[in-house]
C-alpha positions, 0 to 999 in steps of 0.5 A, spaced: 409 274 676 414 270 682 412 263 679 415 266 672 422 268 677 421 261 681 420 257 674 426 260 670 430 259 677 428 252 677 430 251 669 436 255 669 438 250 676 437 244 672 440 246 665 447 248 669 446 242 672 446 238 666 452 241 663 455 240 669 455 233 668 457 233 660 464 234 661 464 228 666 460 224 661 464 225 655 471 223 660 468 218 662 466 216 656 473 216 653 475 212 659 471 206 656 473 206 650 479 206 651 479 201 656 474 197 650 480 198 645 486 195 650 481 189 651 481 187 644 488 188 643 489 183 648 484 179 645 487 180 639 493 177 641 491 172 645 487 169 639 494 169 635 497 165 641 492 160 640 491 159 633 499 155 635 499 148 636 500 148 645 508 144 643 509 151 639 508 156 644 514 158 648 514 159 655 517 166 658 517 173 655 513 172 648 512 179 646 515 185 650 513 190 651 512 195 644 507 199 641 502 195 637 502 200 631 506 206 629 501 210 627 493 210 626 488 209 633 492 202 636 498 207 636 497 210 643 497 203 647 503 198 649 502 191 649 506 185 652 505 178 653 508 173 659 507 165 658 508 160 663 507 153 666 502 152 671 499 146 675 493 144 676 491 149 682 494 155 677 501 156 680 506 157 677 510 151 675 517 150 672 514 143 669 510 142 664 503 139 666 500 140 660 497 148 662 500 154 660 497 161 661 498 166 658 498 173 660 496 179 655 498 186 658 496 193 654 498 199 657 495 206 655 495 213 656 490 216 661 491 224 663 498 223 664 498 216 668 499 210 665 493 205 665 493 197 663 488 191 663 491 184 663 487 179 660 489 172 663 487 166 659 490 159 659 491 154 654 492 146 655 495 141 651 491 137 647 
């Protein structure tokens, strides 16, 4: 009879465990997705940059910050791209050696705090 109590203490013991870490799960869970999703849009971007010939991409603030859609799943997340010179050790530059980088920056919402990624890619004159 006690290895009947000591077997139902140990089942319920490991099924309140279980469901513990559910919640802790499905969050996390979330949290990558919508990390997953900001890196997309950040790509997604990027990729329209490049599709441009080097001479047609313009230094500075490319695309200010904005939501990337207004409705739909993309609605929650903010995006904004920062373009400028850099040298060949990747500093900032004022002057155009040939290398660009661009900077894509997607903001979201995560329990009331704002979340982002940047994605930093650069791009060279051909």
């Amino acid at each position: 009879m006690s290895e009947v109590i000591v077997a139902i203490m140990v089942f319920t013991v490991g099924v309140l465990s279980v469901v513990e870490v559910f919640p802790l799960y499905r969050k996390m869970s979330r949290i990558s997705e919508k990390s997953s999703v900001a890196v997309f849009l950040a790509q997604e971007q990027v990729e329209n940059i490049f599709s441009q010939s080097y001479d047609s991409i313009t230094v500075g603030q490319f695309e200010v910050k904005h939501a990337v859609a207004a409705s739909g799943e993309f609605a929650p997340y903010q995006r904004k791209t920062d373009i400028s010179y850099v040298d060949g050790s990747y500093q900032n530059s004022a002057a155009d050696v040939g290398l660009k980088k661009v900077i894509t920056t997607v903001y979201w919402d995560e329990d009331g705090s704002e979340k982002s990624t940047d994605l930093v890619s650069l791009i060279s004159a051909k």
